[in-house]
N, C-alpha and C positions, 0 to 999 in steps of 0.2 A: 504494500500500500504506500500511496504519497502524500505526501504534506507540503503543500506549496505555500513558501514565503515571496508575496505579492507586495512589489515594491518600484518606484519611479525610476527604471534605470533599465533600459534596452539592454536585451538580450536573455538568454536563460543561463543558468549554472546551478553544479551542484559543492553543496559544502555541508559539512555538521548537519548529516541528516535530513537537510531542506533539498528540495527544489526551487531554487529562485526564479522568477518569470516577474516582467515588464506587465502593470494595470492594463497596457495595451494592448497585450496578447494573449489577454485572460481569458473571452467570449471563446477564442478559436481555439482553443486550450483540447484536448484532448484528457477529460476529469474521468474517465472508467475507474482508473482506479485510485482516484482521489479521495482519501477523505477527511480532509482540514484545509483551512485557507485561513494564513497567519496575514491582516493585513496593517502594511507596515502605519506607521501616524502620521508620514507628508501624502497618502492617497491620495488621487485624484478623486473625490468626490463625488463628482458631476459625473464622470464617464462611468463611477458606479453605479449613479443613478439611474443612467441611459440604461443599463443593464439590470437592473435591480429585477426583471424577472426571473433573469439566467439565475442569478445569485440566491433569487428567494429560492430558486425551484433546487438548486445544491441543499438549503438547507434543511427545506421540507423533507427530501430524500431521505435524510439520514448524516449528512456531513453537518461538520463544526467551523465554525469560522472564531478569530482574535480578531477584534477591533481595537484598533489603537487611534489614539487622537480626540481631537474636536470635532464631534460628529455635527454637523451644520445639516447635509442634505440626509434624508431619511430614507437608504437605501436598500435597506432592508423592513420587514415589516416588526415593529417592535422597538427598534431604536429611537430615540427622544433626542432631542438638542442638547449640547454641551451648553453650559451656562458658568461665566465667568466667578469665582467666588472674591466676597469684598474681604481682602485681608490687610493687614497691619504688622506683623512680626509671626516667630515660627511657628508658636502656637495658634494661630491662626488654620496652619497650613498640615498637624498633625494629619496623620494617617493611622487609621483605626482597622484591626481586623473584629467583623460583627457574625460574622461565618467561616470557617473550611472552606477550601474548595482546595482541590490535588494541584494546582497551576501554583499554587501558593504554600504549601508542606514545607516547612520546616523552618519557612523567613521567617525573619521579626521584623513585624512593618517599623519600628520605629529603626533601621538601618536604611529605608526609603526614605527617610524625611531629607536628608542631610547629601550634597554631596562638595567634593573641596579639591583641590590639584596636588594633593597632595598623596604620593603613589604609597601604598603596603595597605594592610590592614590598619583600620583604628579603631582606637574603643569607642560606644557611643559618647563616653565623656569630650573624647577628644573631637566628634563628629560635632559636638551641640558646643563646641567651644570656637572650632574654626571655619565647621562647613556653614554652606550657604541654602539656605531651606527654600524646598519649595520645587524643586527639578521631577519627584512624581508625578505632581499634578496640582494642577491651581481652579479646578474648577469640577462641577458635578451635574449629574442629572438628575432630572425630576421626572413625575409621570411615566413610572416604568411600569412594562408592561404587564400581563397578568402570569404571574409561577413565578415571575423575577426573584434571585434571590440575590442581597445586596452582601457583598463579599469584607469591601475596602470602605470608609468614610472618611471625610475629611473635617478637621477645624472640629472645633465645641460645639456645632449647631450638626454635627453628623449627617452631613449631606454625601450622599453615595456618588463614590468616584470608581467604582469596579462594582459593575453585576453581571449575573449570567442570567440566560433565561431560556428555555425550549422555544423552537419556532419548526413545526411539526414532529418530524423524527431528529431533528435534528438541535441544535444548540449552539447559542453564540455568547460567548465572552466580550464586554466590553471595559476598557482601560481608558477612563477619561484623562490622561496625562502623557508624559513623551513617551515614546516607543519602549515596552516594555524590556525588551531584550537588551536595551541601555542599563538597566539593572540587574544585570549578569555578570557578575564579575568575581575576583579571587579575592580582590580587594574590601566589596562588600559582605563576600563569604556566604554568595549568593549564587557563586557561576553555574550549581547544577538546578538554576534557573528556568538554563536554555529545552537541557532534557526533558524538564515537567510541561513545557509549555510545547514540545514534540508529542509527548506522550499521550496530552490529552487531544491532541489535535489531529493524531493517529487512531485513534478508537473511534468506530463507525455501528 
């Protein structure tokens, strides 16, 4: 089975498990034996919306799709608008886990809050003394849909920055912040990230 990572950059290739493929060569795609579609957070949007049957009709089947980003166009059936959040300093910008989910096994969201140029592992002391908050996600959605379950939240007012939700046989993950797989690292003590976010994306 495959797992395409759908991303703004001509051509196809393969690395760590993915199939990468160009948003613009997704429709003529050949998906038999697909089943997940990892989509990166600069999307083209729009041209998923052009297609947003192809895409519903993947998900109803039985595939999984990663949304990453500011969801603006509503591509898929079930996705809600990204909505800016009003912050002020870090705690603002917390990241809350309110459920499970296997995509997320064994983080500790508060290693998301924080990130700094500074290369090795750090403790969170050292991450809330030097890092810069806020590179998860700065904003959340509302009005989600019906089975959603909200995973990730943000800020004291717990507004949902990561839900999942079924959309027929199928299930889609959505990550309102930068591209998930940016928080994969050795550094974060987070790199077998990459594999959880394979694994669920791999199951059909």
């Amino acid at each position: 089975m495959t797992v395409l990572r759908v991303v703004m950059e001509p051509g196809v290739a393969e690395s760590q498990g993915w199939r990468r493929i160009d948003v613009y060569d997704l429709p003529a795609t050949d998906i038999t034996t697909v089943t997940g579609l990892y989509l990166a957070a600069d999307i083209d949007q729009e041209f998923l919306f052009e297609h947003r049957e192809w895409l519903g009709r993947f998900v109803f089947e039985g595939g999984r799709v990663v949304v990453n980003g500011h969801v603006q166009r509503v591509f898929l059936d079930g996705l809600t608008r990204w909505r800016k959040l009003d912050f002020r300093k870090p705690a603002d910008l917390v990241v809350t886990r309110v459920s499970e989910h296997p995509v997320f096994a064994g983080i500790d969201p508060r290693v998301l809050l924080y990130s700094t140029g500074t290369p090795g592992r750090l403790s969170l002391e050292e991450l809330e003394r030097i890092g810069v908050a806020g590179f998860y996600g700065r904003g959340y959605y509302l009005d989600l849909p019906d089975g959603a379950q909200v995973i990730h939240t943000i800020g004291p007012t717990a507004c949902p920055i990561d839900y999942v939700y079924p959309l027929g046989a199928g299930q889609v993950l959505v990550h309102g912040g930068n591209d998930l797989l940016q928080f994969a690292s050795d550094d974060r003590g987070t790199s077998f990230l990459t594999g959880q976010v394979l694994s669920w994306l791999g199951q059909r």
